[in-house]
N, C-alpha and C positions, 0 to 999 in steps of 0.2 A: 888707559883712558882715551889717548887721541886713538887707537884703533878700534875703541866702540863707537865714537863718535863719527868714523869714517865708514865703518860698516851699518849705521843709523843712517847717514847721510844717504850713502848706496840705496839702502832699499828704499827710501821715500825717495830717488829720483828713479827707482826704476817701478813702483805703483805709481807714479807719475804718469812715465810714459806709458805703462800698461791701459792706466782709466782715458789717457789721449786716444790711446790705440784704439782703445773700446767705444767710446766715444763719435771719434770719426768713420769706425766700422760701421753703427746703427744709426749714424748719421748718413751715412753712403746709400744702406739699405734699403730706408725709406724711396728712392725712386724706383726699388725692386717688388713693389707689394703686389703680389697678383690682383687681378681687376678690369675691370672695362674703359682706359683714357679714352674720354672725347672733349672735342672745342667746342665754344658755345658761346656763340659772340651776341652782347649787345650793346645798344646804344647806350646806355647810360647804368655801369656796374651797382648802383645803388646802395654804397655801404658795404658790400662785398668783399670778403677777406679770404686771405690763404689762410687753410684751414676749418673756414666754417663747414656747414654741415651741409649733405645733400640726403634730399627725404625724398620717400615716394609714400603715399597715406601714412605721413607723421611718422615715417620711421624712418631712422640715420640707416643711409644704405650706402653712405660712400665722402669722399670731402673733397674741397675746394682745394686744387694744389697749388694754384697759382691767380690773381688778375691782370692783365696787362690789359697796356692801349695797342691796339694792330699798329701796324707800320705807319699807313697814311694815317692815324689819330683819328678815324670816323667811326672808329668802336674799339669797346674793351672785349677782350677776348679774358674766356673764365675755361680754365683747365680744370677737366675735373676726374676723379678718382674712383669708378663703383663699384661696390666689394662684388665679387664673383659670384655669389649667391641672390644680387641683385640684379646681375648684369642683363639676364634676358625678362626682365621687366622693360628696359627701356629701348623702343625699339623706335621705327624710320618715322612712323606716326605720334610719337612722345611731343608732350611739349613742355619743355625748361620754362623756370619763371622766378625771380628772384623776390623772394617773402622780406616784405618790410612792413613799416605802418603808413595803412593808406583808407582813404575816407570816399567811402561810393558812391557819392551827391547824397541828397537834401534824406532821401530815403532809403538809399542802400544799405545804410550801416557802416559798419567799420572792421578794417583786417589786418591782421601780421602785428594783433598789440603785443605780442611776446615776445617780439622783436622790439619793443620796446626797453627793457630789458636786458636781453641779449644781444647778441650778435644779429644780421640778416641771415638768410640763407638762402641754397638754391632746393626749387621743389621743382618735381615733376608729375605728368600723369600720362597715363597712354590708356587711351579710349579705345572700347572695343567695335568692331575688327582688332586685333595686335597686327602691326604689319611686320616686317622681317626684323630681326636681332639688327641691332647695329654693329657694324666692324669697329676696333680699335683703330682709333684716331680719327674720327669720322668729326669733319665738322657742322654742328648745325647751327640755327640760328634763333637764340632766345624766344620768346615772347614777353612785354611788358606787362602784360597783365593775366591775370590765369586764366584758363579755360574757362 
């Protein structure tokens, strides 16, 4: 009886440590996903979370892996993630722009109400001309408002 109990014990401490193992493995993983990092600093993150989503015409092409405030605290820098089949959409002439909800005076209308909702997120577009592919870790610098 005490030596089922103790080879019971054994093996739930050792799927223990096996699901830690596993675990912390695809936990580690994650800063290994192929893709395009770049920086993208703005003045004011707007609701912006690690995580959310990054679009290019309404389609998830990559996520937010990080927001911080830069060093001197005169912007938030937004680390972001674009899946590899995304990547040479966003090039030197792209412009970043963080989707929320926002009111465009008396007659412009209204935008980002799905972000009412949900989460914000980061968008982009690159207008033609395309200028060159961006390098990994290239930083640019937001726009407040879109194109």
């Amino acid at each position: 009886m005490h030596r089922t109990r103790y080879l019971i014990g054994l093996f739930t401490l050792a799927l223990a440590i096996a699901g830690a193992w596993f675990l912390w493995h695809l936990v580690g993983r994650a800063d290994d996903r192929p893709g395009l990092r770049l920086s993208i600093e703005f003045r004011d993150a707007r609701g912006l979370r690690a995580g959310s989503d990054v679009r290019y015409r309404g389609v998830t092409t990559g996520s937010v892996r990080s927001v911080q405030i830069a060093q001197d605290g005169s912007k938030a820098v937004v680390e972001v993630l674009i899946e590899p089949g995304a990547a040479p959409q966003a090039c030197v002439n792209s412009t970043f722009w963080i989707v929320s909800p926002r009111v465009h005076g008396l007659t412009g209308g209204v935008s980002g109400l799905d972000t009412l909702v949900r989460d914000s997120y980061l968008s982009f577009h690159t207008p033609d001309p395309r200028g060159s592919p961006l390098l990994a870790g290239s930083v640019l610098g937001g726009a407040e408002r879109p194109p």
